[in-house]
N, C-alpha and C positions, 0 to 999 in steps of 0.2 A: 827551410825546405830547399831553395835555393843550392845553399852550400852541399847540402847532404846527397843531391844530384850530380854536384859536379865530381866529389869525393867518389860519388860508384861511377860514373863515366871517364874518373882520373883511374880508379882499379879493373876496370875492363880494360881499359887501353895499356894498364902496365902487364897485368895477364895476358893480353893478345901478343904484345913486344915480347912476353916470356918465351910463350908458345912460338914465336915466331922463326927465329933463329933453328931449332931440332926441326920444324914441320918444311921449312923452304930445303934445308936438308935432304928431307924425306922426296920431298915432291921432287928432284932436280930433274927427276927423267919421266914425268910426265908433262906432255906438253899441254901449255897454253890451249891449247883450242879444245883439247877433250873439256880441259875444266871447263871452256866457255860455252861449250857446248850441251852440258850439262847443265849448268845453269840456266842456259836459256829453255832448255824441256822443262825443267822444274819451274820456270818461270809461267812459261804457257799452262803446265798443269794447274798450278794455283788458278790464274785467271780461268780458266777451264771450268775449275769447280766452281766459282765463284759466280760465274755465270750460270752452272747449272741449277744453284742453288735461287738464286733470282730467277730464274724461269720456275721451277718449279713451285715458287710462291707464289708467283705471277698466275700460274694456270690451277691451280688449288682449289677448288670447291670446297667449301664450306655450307652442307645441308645442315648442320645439326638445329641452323634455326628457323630452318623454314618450316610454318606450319601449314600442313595443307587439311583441310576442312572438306567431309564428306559432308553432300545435304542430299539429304533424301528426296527426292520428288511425292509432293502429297497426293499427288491424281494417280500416282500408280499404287496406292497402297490401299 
């Protein structure tokens, strides 16, 4: 198991080294700060959600199992 991890963590990193040479290329004339700037919205979005999603379970009602019991009063009937 061990080995078989390192082996796809050895082929991600030789596929990114591929990619990497054509895409730094590509990139040369975007700057630095857009990419990190972007990054950091996508970053906040995630936590964003992540939090919305915790709150909304946080405030969630759940009736399905309340029972609630009519009783009739006997002196009025």
């Amino acid at each position: 198991m061990r080995i078989s991890l390192v082996l796809i963590a050895a082929l991600i990193l030789n596929t990114t080294f591929l990619f990497a040479e054509p895409l730094a290329s590509l990139s040369q004339e975007i700057s630095p700060w857009v990419l990190a700037g972007s990054e950091a919205i996508l970053l906040l979005g995630y936590l964003l959600n992540r939090w919305i999603i915790k709150v909304s379970k946080d405030f969630m009602l759940d009736l399905g199992y309340m029972d609630v019991y009519v009783r009739q009063d006997k002196n009025k009937s």
